[in-house]
PDB file of N, CA, C and O in Angstrom:
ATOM      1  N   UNK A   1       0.837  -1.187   0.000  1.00  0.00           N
ATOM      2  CA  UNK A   1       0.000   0.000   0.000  1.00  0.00           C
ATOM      3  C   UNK A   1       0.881   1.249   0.000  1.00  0.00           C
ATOM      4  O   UNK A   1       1.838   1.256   0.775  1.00  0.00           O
ATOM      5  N   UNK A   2       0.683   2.203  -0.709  1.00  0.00           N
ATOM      6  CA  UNK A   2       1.802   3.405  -0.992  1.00  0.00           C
ATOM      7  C   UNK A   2       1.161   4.099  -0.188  1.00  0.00           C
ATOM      8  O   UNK A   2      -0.060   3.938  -0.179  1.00  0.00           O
ATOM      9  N   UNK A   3       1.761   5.080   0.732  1.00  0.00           N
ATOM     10  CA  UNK A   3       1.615   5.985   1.484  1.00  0.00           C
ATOM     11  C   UNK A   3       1.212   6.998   1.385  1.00  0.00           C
ATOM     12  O   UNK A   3       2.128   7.680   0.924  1.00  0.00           O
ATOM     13  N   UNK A   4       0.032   7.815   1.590  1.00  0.00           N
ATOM     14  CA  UNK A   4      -0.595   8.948   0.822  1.00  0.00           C
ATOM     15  C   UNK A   4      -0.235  10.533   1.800  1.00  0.00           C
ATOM     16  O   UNK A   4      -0.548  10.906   2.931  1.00  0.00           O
ATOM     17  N   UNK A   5       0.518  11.104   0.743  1.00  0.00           N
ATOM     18  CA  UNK A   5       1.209  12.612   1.025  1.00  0.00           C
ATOM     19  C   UNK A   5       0.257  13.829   0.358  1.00  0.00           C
ATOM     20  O   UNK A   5       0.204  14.063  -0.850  1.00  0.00           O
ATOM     21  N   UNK A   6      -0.376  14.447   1.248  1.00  0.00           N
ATOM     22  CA  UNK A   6      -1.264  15.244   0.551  1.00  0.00           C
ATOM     23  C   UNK A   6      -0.396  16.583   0.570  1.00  0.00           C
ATOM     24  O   UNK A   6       0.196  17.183   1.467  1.00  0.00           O
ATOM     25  N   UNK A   7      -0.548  16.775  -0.645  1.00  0.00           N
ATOM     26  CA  UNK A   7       0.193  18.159  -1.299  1.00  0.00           C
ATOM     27  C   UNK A   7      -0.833  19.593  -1.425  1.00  0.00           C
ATOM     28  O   UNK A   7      -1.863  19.610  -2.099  1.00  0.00           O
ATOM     29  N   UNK A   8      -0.466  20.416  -0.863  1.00  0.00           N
ATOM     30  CA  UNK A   8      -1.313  21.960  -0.755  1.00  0.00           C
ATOM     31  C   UNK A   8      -0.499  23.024  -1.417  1.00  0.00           C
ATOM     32  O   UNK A   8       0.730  23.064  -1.354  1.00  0.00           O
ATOM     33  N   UNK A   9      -1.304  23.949  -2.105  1.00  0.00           N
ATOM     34  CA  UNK A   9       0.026  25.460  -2.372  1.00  0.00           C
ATOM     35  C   UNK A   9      -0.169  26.271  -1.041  1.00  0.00           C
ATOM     36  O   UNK A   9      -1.067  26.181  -0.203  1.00  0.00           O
ATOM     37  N   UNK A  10       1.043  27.169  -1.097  1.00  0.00           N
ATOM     38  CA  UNK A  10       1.240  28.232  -0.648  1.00  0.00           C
ATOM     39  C   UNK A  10       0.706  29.661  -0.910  1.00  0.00           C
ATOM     40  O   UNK A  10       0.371  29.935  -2.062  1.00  0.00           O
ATOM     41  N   UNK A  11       0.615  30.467  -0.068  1.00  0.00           N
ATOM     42  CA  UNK A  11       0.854  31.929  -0.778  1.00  0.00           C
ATOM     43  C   UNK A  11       2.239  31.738  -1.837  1.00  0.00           C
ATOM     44  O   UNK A  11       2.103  31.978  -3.037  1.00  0.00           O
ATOM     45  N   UNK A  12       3.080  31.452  -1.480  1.00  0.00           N
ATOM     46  CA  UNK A  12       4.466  31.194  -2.574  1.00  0.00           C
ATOM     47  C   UNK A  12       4.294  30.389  -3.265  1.00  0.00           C
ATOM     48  O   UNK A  12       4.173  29.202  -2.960  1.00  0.00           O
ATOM     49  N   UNK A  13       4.228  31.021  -4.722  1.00  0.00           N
ATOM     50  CA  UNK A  13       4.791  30.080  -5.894  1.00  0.00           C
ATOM     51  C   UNK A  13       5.354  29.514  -5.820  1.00  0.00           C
ATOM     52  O   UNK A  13       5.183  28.447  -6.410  1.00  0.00           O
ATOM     53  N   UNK A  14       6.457  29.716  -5.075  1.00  0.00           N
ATOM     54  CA  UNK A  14       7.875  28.262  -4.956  1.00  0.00           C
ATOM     55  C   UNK A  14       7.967  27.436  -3.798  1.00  0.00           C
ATOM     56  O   UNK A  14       9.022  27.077  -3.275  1.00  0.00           O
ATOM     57  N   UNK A  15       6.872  27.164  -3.441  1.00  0.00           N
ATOM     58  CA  UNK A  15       6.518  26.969  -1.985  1.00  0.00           C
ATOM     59  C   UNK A  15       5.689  25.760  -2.060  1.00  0.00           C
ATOM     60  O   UNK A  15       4.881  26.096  -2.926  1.00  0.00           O
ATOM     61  N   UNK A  16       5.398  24.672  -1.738  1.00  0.00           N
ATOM     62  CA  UNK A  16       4.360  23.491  -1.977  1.00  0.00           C
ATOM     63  C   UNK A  16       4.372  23.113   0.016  1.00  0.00           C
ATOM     64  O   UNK A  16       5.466  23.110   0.579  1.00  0.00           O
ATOM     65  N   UNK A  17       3.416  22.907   0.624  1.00  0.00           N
ATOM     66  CA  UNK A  17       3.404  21.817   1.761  1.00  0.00           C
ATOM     67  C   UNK A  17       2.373  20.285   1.422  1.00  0.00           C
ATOM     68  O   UNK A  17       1.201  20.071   1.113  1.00  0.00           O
ATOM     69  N   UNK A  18       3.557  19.487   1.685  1.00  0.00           N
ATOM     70  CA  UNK A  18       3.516  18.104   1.762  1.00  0.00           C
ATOM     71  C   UNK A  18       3.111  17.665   3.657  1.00  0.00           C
ATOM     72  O   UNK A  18       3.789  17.854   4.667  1.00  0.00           O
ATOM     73  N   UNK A  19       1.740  17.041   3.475  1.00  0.00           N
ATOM     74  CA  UNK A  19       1.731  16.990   5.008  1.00  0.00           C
ATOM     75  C   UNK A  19       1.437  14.836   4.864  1.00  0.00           C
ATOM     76  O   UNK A  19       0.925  14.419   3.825  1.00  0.00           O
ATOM     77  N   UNK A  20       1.722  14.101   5.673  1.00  0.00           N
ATOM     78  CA  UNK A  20       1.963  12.871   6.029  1.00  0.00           C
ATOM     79  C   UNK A  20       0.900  12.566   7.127  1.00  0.00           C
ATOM     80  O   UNK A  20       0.237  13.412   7.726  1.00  0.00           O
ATOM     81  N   UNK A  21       0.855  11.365   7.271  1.00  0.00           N
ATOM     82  CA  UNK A  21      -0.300  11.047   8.400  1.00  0.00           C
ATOM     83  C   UNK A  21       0.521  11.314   9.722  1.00  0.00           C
ATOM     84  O   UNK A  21       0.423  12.424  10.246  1.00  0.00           O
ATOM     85  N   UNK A  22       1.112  10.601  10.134  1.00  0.00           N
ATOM     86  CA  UNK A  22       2.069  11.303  11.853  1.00  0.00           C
ATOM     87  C   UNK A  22       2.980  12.055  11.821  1.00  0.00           C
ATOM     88  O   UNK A  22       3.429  12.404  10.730  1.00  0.00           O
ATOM     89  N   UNK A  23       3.426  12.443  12.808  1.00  0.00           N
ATOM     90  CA  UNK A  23       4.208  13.831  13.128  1.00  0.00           C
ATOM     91  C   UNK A  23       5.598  13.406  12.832  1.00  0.00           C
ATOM     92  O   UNK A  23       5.839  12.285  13.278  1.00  0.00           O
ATOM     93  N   UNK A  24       6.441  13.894  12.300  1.00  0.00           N
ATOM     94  CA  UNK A  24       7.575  13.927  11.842  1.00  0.00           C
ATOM     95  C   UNK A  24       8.881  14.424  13.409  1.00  0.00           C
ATOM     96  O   UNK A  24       9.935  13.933  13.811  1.00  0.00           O
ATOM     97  N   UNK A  25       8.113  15.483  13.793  1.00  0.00           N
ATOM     98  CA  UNK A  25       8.778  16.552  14.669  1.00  0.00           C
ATOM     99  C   UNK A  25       7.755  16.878  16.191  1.00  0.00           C
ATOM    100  O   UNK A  25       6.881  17.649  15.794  1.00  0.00           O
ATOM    101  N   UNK A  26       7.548  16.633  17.576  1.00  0.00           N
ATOM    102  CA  UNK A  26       6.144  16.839  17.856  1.00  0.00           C
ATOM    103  C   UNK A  26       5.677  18.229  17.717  1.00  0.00           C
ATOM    104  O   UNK A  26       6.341  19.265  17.674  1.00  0.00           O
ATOM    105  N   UNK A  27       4.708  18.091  17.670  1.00  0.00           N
ATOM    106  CA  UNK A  27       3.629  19.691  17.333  1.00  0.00           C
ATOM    107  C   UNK A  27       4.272  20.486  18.421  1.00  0.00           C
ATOM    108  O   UNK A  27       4.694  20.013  19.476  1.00  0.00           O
ATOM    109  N   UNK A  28       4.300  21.524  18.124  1.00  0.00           N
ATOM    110  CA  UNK A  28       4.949  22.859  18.442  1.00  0.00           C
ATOM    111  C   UNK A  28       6.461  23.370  17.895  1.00  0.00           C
ATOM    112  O   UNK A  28       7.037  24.458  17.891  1.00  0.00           O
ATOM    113  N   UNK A  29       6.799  22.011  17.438  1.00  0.00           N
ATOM    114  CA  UNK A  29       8.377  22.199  17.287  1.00  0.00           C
ATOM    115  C   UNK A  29       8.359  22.316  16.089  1.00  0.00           C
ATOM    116  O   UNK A  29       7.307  22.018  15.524  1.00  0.00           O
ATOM    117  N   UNK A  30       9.730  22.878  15.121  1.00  0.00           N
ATOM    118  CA  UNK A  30      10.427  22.810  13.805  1.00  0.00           C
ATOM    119  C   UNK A  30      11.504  22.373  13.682  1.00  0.00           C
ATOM    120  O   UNK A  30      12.372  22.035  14.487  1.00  0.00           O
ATOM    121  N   UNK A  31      11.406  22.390  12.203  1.00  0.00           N
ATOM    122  CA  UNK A  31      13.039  22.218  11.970  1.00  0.00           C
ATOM    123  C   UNK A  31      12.753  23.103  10.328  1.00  0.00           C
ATOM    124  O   UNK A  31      12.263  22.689   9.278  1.00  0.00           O
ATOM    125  N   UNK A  32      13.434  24.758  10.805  1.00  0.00           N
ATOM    126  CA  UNK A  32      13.870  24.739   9.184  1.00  0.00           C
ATOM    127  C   UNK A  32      15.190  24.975   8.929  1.00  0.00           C
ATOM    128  O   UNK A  32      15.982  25.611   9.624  1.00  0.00           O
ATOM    129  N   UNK A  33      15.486  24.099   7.278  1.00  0.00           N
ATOM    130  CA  UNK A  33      16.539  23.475   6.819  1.00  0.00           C
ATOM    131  C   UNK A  33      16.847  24.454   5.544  1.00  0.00           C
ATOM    132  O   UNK A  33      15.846  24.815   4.925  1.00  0.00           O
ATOM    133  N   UNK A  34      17.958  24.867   5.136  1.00  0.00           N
ATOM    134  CA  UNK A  34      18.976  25.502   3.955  1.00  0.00           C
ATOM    135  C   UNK A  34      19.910  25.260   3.774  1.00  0.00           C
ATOM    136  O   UNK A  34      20.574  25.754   2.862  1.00  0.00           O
ATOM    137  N   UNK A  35      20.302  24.428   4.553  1.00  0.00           N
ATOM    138  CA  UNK A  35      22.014  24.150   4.646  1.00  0.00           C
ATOM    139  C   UNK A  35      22.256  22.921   4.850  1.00  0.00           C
ATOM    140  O   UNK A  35      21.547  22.460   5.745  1.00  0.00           O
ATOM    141  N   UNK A  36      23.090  22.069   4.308  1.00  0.00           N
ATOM    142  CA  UNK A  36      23.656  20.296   4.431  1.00  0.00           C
ATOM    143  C   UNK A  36      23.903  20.401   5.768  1.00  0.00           C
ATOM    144  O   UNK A  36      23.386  19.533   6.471  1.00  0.00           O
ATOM    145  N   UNK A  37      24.526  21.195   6.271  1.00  0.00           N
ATOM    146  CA  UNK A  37      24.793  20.932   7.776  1.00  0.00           C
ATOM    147  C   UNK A  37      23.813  21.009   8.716  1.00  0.00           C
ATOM    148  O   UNK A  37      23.901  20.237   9.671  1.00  0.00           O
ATOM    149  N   UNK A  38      22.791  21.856   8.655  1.00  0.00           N
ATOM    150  CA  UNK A  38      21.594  21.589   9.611  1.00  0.00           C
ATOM    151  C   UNK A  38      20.870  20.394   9.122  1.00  0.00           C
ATOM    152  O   UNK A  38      20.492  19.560   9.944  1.00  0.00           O
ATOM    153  N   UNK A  39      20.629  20.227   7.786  1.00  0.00           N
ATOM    154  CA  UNK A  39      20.090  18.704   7.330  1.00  0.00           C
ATOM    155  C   UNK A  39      19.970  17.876   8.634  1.00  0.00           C
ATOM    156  O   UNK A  39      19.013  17.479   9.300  1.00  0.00           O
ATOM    157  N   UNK A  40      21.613  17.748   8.761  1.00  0.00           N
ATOM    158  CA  UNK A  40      21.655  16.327   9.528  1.00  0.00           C
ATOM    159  C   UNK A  40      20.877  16.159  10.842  1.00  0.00           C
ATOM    160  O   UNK A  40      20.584  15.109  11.413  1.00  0.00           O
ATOM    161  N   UNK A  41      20.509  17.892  11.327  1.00  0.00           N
ATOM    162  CA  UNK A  41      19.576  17.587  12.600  1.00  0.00           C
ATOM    163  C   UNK A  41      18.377  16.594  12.426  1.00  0.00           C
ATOM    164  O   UNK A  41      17.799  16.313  13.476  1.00  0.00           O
ATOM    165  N   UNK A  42      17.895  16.001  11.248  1.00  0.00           N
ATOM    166  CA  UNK A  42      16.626  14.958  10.802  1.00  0.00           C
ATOM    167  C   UNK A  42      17.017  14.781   9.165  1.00  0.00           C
ATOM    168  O   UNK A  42      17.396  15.387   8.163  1.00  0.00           O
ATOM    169  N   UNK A  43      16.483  13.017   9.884  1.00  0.00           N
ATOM    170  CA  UNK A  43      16.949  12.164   8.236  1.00  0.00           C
ATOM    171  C   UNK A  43      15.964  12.885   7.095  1.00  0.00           C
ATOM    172  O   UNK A  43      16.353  13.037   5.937  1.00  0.00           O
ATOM    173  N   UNK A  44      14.606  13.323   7.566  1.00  0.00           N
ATOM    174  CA  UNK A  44      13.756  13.782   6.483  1.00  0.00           C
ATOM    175  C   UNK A  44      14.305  15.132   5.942  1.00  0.00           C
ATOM    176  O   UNK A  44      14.037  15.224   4.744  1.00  0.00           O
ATOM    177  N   UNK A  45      14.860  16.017   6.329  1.00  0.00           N
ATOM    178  CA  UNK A  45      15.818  17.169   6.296  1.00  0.00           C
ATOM    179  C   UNK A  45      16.822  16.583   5.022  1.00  0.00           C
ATOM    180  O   UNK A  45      16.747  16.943   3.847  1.00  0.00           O
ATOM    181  N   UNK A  46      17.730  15.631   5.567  1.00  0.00           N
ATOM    182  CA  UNK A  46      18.766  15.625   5.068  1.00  0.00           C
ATOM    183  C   UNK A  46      18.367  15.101   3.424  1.00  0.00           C
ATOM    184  O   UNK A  46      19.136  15.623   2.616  1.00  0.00           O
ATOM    185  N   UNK A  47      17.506  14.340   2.888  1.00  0.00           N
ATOM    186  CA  UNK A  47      16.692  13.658   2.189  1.00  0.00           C
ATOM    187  C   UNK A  47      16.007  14.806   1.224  1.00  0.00           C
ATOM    188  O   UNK A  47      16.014  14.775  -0.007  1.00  0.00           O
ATOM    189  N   UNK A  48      15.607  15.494   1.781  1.00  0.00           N
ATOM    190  CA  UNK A  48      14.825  16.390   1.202  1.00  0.00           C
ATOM    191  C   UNK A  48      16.088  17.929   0.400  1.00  0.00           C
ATOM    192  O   UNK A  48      15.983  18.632  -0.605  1.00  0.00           O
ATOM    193  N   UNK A  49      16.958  17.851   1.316  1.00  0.00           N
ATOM    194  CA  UNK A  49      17.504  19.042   0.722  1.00  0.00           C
ATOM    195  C   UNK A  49      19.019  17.955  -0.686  1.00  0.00           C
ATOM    196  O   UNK A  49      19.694  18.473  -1.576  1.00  0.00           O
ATOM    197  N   UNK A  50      18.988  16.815  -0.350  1.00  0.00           N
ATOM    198  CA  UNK A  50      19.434  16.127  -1.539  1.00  0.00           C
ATOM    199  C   UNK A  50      18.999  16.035  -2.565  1.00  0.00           C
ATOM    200  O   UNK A  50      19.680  15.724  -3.543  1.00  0.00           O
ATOM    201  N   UNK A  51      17.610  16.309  -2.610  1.00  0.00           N
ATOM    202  CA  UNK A  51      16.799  16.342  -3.864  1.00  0.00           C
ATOM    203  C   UNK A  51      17.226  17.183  -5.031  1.00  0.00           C
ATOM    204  O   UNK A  51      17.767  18.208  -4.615  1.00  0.00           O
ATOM    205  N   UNK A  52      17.187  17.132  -6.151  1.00  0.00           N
ATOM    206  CA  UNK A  52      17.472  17.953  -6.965  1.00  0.00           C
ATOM    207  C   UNK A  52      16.407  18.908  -7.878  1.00  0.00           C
ATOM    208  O   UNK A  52      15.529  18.533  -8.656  1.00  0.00           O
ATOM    209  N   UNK A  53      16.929  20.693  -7.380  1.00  0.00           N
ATOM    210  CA  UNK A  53      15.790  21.847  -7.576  1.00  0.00           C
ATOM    211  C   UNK A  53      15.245  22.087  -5.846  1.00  0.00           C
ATOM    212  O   UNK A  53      14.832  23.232  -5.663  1.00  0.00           O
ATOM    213  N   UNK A  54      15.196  21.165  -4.585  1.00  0.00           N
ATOM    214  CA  UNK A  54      15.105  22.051  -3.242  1.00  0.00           C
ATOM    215  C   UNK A  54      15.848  22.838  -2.828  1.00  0.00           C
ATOM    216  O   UNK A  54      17.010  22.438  -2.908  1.00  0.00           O
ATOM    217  N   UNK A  55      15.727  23.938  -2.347  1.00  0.00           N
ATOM    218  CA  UNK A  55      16.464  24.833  -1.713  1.00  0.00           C
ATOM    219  C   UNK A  55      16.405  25.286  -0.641  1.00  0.00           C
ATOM    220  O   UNK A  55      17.193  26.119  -0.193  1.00  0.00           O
ATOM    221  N   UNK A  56      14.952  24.551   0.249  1.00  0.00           N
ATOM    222  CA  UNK A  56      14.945  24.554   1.540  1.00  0.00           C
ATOM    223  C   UNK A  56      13.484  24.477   2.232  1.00  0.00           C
ATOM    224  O   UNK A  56      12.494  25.148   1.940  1.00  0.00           O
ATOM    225  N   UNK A  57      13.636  23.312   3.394  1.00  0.00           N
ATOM    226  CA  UNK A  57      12.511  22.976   4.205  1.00  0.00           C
ATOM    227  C   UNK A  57      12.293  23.199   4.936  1.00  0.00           C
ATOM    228  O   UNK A  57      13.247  23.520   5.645  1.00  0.00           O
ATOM    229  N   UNK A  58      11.112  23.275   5.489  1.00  0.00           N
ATOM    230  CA  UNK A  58      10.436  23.350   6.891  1.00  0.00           C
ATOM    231  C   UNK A  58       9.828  22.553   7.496  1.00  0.00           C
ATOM    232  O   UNK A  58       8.609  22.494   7.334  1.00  0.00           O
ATOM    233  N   UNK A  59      10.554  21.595   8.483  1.00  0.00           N
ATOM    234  CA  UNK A  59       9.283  20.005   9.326  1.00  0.00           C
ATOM    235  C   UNK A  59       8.705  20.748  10.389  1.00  0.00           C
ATOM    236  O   UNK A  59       9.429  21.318  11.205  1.00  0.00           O
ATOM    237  N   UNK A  60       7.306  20.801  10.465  1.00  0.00           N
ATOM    238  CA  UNK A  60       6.766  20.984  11.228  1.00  0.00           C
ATOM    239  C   UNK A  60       5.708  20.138  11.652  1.00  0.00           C
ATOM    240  O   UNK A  60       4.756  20.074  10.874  1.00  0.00           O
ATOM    241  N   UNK A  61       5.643  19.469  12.704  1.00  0.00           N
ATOM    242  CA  UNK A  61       4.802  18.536  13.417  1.00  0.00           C
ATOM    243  C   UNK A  61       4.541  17.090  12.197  1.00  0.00           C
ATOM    244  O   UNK A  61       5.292  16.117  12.130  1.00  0.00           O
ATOM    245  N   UNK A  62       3.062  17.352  11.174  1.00  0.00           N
ATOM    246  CA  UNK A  62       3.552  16.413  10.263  1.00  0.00           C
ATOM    247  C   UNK A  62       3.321  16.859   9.000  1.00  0.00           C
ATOM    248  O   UNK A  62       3.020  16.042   8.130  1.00  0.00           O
ATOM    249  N   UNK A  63       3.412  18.027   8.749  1.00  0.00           N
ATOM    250  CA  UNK A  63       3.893  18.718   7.647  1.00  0.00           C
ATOM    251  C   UNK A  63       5.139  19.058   7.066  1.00  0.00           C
ATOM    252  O   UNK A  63       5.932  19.525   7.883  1.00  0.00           O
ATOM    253  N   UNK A  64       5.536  18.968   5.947  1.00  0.00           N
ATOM    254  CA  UNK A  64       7.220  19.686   5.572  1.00  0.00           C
ATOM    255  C   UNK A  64       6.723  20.879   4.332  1.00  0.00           C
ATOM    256  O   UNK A  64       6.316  20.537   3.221  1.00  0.00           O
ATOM    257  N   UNK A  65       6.811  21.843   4.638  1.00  0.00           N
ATOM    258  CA  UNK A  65       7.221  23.033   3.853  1.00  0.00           C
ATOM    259  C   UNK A  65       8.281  22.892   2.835  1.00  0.00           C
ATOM    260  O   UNK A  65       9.428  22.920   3.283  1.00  0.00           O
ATOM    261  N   UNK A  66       8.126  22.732   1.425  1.00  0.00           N
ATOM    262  CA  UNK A  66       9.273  22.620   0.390  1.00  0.00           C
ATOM    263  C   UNK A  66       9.194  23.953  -0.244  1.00  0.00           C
ATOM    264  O   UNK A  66       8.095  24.421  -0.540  1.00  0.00           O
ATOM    265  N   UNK A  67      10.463  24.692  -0.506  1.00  0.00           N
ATOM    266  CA  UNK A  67      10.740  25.874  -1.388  1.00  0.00           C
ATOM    267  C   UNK A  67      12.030  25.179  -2.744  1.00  0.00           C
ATOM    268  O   UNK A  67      13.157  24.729  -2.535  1.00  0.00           O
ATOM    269  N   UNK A  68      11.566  25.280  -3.575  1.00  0.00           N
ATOM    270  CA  UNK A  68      12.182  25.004  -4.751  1.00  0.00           C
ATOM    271  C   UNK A  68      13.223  25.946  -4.951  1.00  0.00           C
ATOM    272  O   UNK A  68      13.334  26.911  -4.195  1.00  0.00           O
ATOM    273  N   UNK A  69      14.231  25.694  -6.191  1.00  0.00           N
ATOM    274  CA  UNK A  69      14.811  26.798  -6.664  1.00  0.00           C
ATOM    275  C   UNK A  69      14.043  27.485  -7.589  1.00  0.00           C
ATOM    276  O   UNK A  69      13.009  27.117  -8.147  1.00  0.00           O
ATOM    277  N   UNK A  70      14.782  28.728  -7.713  1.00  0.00           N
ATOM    278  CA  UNK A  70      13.669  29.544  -8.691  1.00  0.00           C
ATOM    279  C   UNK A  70      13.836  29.279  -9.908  1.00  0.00           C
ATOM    280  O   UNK A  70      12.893  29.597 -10.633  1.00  0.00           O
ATOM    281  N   UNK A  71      14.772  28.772 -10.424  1.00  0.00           N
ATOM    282  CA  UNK A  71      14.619  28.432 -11.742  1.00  0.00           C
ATOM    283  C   UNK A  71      14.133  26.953 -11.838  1.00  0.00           C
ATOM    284  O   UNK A  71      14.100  26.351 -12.911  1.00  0.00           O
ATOM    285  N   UNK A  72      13.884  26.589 -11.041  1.00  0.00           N
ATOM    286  CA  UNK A  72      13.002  25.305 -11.435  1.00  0.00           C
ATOM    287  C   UNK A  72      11.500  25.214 -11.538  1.00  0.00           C
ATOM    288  O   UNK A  72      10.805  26.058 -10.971  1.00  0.00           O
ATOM    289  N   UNK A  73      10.960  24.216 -12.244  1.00  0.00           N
ATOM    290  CA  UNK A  73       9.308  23.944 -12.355  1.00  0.00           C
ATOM    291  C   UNK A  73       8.785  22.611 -11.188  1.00  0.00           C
ATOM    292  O   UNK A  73       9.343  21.517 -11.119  1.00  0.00           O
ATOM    293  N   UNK A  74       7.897  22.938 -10.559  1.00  0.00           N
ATOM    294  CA  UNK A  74       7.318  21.900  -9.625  1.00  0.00           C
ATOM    295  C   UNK A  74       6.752  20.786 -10.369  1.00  0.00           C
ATOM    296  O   UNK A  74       6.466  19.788  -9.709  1.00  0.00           O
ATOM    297  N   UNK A  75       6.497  20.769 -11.858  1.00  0.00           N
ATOM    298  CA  UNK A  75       6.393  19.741 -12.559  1.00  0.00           C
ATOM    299  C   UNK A  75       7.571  18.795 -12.470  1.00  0.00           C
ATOM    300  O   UNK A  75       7.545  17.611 -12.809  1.00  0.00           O
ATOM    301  N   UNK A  76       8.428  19.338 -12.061  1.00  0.00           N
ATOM    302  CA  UNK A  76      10.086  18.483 -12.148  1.00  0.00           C
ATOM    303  C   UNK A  76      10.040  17.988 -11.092  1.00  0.00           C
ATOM    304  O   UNK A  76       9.775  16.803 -10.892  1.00  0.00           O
ATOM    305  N   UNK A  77      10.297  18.842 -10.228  1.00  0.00           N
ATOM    306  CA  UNK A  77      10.198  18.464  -8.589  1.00  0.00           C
ATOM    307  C   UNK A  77       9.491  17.944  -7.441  1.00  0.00           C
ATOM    308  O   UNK A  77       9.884  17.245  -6.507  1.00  0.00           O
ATOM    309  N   UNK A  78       8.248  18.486  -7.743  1.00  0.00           N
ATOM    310  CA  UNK A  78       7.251  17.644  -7.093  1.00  0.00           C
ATOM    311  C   UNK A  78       7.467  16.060  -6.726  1.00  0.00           C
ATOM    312  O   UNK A  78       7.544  15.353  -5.721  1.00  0.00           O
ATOM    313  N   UNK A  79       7.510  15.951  -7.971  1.00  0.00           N
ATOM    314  CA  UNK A  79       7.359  14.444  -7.758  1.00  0.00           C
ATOM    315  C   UNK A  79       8.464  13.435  -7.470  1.00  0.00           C
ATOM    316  O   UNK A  79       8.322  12.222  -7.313  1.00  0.00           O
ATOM    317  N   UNK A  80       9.666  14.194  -7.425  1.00  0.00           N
ATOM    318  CA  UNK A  80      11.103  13.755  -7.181  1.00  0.00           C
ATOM    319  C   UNK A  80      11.020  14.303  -5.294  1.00  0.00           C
ATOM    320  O   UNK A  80      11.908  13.789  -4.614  1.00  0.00           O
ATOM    321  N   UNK A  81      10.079  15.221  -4.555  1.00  0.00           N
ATOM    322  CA  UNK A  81      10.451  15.364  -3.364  1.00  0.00           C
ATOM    323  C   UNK A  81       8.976  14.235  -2.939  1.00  0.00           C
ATOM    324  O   UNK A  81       9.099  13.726  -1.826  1.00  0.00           O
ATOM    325  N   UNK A  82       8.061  13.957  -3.478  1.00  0.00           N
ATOM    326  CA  UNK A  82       7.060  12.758  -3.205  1.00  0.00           C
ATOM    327  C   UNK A  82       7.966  11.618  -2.975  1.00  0.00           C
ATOM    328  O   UNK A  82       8.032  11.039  -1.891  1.00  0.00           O
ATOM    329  N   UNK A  83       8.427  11.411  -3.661  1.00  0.00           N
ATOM    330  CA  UNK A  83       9.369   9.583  -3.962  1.00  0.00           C
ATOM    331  C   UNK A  83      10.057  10.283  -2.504  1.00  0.00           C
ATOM    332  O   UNK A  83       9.707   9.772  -1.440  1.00  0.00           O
ATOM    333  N   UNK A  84      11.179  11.626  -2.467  1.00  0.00           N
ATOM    334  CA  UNK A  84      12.433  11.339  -1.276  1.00  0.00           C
ATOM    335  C   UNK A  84      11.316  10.964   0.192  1.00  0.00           C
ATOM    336  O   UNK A  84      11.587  10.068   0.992  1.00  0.00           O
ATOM    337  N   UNK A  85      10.489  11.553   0.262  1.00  0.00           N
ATOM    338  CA  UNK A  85       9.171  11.843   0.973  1.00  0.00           C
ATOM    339  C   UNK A  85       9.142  10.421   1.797  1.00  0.00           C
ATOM    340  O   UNK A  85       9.508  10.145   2.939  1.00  0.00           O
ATOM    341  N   UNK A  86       8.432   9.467   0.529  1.00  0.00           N
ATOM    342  CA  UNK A  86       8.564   8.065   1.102  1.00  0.00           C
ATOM    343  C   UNK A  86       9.181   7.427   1.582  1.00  0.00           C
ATOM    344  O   UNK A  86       8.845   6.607   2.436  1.00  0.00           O
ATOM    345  N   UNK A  87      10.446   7.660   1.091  1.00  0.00           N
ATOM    346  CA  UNK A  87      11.489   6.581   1.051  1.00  0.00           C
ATOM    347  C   UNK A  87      12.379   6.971   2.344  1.00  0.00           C
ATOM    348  O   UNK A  87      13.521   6.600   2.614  1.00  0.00           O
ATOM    349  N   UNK A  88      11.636   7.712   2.963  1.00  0.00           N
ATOM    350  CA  UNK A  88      12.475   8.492   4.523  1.00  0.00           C
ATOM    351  C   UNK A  88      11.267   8.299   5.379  1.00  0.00           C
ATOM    352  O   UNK A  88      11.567   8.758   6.481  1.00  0.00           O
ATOM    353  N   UNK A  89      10.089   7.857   5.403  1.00  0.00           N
ATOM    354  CA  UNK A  89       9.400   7.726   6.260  1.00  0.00           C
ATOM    355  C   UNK A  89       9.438   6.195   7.049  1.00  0.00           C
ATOM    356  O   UNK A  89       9.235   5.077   6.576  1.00  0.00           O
ATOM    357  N   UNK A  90       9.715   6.536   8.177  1.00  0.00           N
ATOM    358  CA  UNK A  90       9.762   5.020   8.840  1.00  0.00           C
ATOM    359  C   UNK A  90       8.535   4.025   8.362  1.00  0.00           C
ATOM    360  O   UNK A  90       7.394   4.297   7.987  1.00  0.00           O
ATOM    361  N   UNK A  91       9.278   2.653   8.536  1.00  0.00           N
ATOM    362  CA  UNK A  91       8.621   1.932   7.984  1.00  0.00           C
ATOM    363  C   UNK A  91       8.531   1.660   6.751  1.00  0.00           C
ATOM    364  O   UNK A  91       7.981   0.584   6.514  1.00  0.00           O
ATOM    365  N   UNK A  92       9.029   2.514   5.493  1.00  0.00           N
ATOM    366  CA  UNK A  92       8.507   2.420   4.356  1.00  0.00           C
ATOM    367  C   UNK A  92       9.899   1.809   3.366  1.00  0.00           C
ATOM    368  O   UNK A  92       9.753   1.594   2.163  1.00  0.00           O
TER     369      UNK A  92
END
């Protein structure tokens, strides 16, 4: 059974939130990510900013905030941060 990631826009064009059924981070807390080196504070972090066209996330509870690069299309990306998405969620 594939794991269902419901995808929402932003006020930002370059902006998509991907939210998951459980909490990633517990509610109240974050993690936002721009840099390989904060990555490593969470595997979903580190996963997500490997992707190619992210330029930086936000985990919050069980949502992640994705900002693309600007010269990229979310037709590209989207679906390349869906797959990293899965493949970092426990269990999967």
């Amino acid at each position: 059974m594939s794991i269902k990631i419901k995808v929402t826009t932003t006020r930002s064009e370059g902006t998509l939130m991907f939210a998951v059924k459980d909490a990633l981070v517990p509610y109240g807390k974050s993690i936002p990510v721009s840099q390989p080196g904060v990555a490593r504070l969470h595997p979903m972090a580190e996963v997500l900013l490997a992707v190619p066209g992210v330029d930086s996330a936000w985990i919050m509870g069980n949502e992640i905030q994705v900002t693309k690069k600007v010269d990229e299309k979310w037709a590209t990306v989207k679906s390349r941060v869906i797959e990293a998405i899965r493949k970092a969620l426990p269990g999967s």
